[in-house]
C-alpha positions in Angstrom: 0.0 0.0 0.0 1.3 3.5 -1.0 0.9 6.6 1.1 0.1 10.0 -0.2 0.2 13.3 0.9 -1.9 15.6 0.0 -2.6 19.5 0.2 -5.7 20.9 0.5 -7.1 24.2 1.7 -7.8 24.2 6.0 -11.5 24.9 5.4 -11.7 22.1 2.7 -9.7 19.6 5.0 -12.2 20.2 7.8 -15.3 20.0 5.2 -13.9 16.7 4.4 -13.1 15.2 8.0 -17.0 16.2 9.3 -18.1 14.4 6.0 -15.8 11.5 6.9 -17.6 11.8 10.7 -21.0 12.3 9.7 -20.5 8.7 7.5 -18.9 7.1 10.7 -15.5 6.7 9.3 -11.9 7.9 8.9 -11.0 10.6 6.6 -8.5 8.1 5.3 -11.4 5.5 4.4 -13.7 8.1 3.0 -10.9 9.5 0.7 -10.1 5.6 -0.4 -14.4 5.5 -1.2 -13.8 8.7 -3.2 -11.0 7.9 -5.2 -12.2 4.4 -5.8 -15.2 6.3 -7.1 -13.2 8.3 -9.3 -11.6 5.7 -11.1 -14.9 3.7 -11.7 -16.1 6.4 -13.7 -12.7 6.8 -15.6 -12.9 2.9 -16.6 -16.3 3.6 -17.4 -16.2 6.4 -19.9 -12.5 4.8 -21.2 -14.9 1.5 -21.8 -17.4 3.2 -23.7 -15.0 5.5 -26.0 -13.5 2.4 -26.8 -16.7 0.5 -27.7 -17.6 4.2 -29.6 -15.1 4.0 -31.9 -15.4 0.0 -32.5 -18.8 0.9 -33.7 -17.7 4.2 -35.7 -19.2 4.1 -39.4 -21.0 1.0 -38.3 -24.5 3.2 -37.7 -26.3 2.2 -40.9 -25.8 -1.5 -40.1 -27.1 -1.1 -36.8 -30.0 0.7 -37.9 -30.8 -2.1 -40.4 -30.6 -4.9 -37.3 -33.2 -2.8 -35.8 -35.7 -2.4 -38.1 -35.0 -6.3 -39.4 -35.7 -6.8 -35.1 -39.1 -4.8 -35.3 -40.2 -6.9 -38.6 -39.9 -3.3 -40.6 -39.1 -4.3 -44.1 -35.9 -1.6 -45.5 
């Protein structure tokens, strides 16, 4: 496990530690939870640009699965 210091602004610091108490753990857990969250949305959006550009110039294909799936004659 790494450590990590990090500077933040007093008011911001003490903001964070009553946000920390008020969920009935340390600031060091509630940062982990946060930055854990971070990341989760960074693999998400990475995941879908990916899967974007797989499907780039693909659209008029995919439109015809659809209309084939809802019995719609092209």
């Amino acid at each position: 496990m790494s450590a990590l210091t990090l500077r933040l602004p007093d008011d911001k610091h003490d903001r964070l530690k009553a946000l920390a108490q008020q969920r009935g753990m340390s600031l060091a857990r509630l940062l982990d939870e946060l930055t854990t969250q971070a990341l989760v949305e960074f693999d998400t959006e990475t995941r879908f640009l990916i899967r974007a550009q797989r499907g780039t110039n693909r659209v008029e294909r995919g439109l015809q699965l659809l209309r084939k799936a809802q019995g719609i004659e092209a």
